[in-house]
N, C-alpha and C positions, 0 to 999 in steps of 0.2 A: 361580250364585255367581261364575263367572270373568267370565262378561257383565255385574253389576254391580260388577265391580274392573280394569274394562279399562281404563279411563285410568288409573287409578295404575298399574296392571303395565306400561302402554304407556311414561308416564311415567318408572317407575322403568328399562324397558329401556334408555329413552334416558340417561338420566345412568349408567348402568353401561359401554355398550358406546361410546358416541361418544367421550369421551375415550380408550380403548382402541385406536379404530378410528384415532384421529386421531395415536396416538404409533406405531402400526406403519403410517400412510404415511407417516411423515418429518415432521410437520406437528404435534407435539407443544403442549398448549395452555404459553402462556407461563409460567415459572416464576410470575413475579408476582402473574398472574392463578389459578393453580393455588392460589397461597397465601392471595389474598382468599375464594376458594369454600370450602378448608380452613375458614378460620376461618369465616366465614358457618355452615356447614356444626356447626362447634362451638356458635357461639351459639343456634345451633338449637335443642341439645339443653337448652341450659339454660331457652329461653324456655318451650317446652314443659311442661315443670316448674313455673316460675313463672308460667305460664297456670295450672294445674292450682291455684295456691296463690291468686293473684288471683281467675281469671275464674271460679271454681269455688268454692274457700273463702271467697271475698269476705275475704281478707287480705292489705296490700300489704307488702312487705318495702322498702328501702331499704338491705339490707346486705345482699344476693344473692351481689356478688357475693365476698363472703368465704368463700361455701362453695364458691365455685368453687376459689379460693387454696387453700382448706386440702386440697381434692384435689387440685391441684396439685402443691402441696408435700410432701403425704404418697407421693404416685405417685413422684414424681421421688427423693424421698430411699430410699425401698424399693429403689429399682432401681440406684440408684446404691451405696448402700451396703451391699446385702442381695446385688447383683443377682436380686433378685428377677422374676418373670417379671412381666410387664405384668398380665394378667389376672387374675393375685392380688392383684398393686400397687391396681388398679382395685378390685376386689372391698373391701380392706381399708377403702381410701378410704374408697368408699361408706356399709362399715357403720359409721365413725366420724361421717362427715359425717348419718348417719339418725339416731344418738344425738345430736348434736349441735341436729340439729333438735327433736328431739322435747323439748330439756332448754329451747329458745328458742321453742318454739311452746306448752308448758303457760304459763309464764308471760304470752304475747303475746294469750291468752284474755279476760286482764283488759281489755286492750285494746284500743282502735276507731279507725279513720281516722287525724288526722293523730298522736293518740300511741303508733296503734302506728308509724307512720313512724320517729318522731322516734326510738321505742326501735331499733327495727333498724337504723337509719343509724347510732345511738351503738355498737350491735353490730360493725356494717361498720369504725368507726373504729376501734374498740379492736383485731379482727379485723389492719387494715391496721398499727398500729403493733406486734403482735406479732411481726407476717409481716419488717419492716424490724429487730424489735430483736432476736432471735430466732436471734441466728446460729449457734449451733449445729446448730439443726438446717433453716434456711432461708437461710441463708447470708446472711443483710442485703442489705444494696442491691446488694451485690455477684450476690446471686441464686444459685441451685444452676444448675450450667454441667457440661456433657460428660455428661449422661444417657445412658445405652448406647441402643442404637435398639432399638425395640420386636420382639423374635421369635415365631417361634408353628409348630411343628414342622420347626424347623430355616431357613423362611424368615424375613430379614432384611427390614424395611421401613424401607427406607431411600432409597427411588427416590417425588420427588415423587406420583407414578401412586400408586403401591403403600400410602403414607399419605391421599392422597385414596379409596383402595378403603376403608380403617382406618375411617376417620371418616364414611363414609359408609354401614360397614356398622351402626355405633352408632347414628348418625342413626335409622335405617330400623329397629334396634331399638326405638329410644328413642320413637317412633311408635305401631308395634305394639302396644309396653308399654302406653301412656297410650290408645290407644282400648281395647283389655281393660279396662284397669281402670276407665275411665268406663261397663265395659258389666256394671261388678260391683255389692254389692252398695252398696259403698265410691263408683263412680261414680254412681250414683242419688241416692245420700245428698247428693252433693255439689253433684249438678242441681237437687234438691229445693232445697238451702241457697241456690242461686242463685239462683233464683227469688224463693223468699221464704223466711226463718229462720224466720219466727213458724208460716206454715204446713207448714215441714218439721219444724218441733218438737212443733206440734199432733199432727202424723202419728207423731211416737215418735221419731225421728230424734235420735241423742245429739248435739248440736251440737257440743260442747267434742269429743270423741272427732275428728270427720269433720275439723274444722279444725283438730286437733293432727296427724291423718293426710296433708292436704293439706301441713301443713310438712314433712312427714319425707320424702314423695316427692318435693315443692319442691327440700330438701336432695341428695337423692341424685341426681337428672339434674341439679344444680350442680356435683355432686361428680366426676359422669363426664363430663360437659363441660370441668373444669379439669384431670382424671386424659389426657384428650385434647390439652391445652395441651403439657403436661409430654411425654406423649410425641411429638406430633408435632416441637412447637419445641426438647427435649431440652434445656428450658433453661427456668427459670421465675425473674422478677421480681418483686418488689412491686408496682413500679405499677404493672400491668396489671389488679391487682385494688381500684383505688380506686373513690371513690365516683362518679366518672364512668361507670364501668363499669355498675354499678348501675343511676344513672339512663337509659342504653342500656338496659337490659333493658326497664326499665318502657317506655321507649317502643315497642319495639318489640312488646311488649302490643297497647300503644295502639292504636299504627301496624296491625298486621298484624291484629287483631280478638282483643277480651276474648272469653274461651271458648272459643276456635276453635285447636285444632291446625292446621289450613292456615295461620294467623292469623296464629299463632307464627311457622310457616318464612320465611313472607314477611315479615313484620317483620323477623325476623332477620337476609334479604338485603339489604332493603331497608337498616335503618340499617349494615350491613356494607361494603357496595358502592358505595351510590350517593356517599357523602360523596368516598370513593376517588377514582371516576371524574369525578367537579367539581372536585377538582384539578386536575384540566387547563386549567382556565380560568384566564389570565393573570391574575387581579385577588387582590390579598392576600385572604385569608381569605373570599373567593367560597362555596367551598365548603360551608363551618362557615354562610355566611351563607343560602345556597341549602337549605341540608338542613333551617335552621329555619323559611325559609318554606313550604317542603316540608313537613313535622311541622305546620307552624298550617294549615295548607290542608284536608291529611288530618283533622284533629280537628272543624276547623269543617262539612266538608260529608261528612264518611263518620265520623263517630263509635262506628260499628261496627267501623269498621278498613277496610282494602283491601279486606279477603276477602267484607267487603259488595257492593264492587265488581261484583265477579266473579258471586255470589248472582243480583244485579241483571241479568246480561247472562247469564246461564246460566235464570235463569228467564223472561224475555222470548222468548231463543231457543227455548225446549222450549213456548211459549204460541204460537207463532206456526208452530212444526211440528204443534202438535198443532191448530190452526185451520185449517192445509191440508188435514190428515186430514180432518178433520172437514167440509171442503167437498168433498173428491175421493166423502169414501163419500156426499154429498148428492146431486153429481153424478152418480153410480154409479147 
């Protein structure tokens, strides 16, 4: 068991212990960069979800990211006005943000490709101008501002390190969760629908049920990804939840591979990061322009996503180790 989960453990030791390792020699990673990983790191959680609702349910969303907002907003106003503890703040989220799904995914049954888009993007908008008109209890444009910092037996996270621990320990939740449940009875159902609806429905498989399921767990790792915004940033906006957001999500679907939890992460870095780091290039708008030739590259020649990539050079390598075997025991 431990010998086929050594590279994620090996994996996971290293993104635990190297930034650790790197702020007690004195060499702490840059705030900036700490803050691109953070967020990378958040959109993770949400992609993950909306893989599960895509690359599993076969249903695309276009207002995603409004369930991220509405946990946002619910997290940050609990805490700030309740001072409520985080992990209830989150919890509460959640179970609004699953109802919520569940009341926009019976109806989104009726429909298929580009009108359920068009319905969900009209979700997203109405979603977005709630979030700005709203001020009572989301403060408008002005945003909810001064969220107390997140505690949890008396420790404060408030030291960049200590919320990259935070969000990396959800992550690595958020993970766990979603391979369980594609190994349920709910994840089968959802393989099967992938594959093909006519033969998982042949099979008995309640279609409408598994795809009204896929939106309610869609919804809730949106909900703890935006419950993650709020408490890291201690501060939440509107426009971080517009419809640009959204279409970031889908791609990084795209980009990192439909069905695939590694798919997800890497997507999520990928459009996280790399736009960041092409800022550096002197020319206006380089960046934005690089990321999209980037994005059309990926689509055209890995349409499975990156994590094809990898597939690819991971099954080559293990074909050409097990060809030396197989010559050494000839020679033997």
């Amino acid at each position: 068991m431990i010998k086929k989960h050594s590279k994620s453990l090996i994996f996971l030791l290293v993104i635990i212990f190297v930034p650790l390792i790197m702020e007690l020699a004195g060499s702490p990673i840059a705030s900036s960069k700490m803050t691109l990983i953070q967020m990378a790191c958040m959109y993770a959680i949400v992609a993950i979800g909306y893989n599960i609702l895509l690359g599993f349910g076969g249903q695309i969303s276009l207002g995603h990211a409004a369930f991220m907002g509405l946990g946002a907003y619910i997290t940050g106003k609990l805490m700030l006005s309740l001072e409520m503890n985080f992990i209830f703040a989150i919890i509460i989220a959640a179970v609004v943000n699953g109802i919520l799904g569940l009341l926009l995914g019976l109806p989104a049954l009726r429909l298929e490709g580009q009108y359920l888009a068009i319905a969900t993007l009209g979700f997203g908008v109405a979603m977005l101008k709630v979030f700005e008109e709203l001020e009572v209890l989301t403060g408008g444009h002005s945003g909810l501002t001064g969220i107390p910092a997140a505690e949890l037996f008396g420790f404060v996270f408030k030291s960049k390190l200590s919320k990259y621990y935070l969000v990396l320990f959800f992550l690595v939740a958020s993970i766990i969760a979603a391979k369980n449940i594609l190994k349920t009875k709910t994840g089968r159902a959802l393989t099967a629908m992938r594959d093909s609806e006519i033969a998982a429905s042949s099979m008995g498989v309640n279609i409408a049920k598994y795809k009204t399921t896929a939106f309610i767990i869609s919804a809730i790792y949106a909900s703890i990804a935006g419950s993650m915004i709020a408490i890291i940033d201690r501060q939440v906006f509107s426009n971080v939840f517009g419809i640009s957001t959204s279409l970031n999500l889908l791609a990084m679907i795209v980009i990192g591979g439909i069905a695939s939890i590694p798919g997800s992460i890497i997507g999520a870095f990928f459009i996280t990061l790399i736009p960041e780091y092409l800022k550096a290039i002197p020319i206006t708008n380089a960046a934005y322009i690089l990321t999209g030739v980037m994005l059309i590259i990926a689509v055209m020649f890995f349409p499975h996503g990156i994590i094809e990539v990898y597939e690819k050079i991971k099954s080559k390598l293990f074909s050409k180790k097990g060809n030396v075997n197989a010559t050494r025991k000839e020679g033997a």
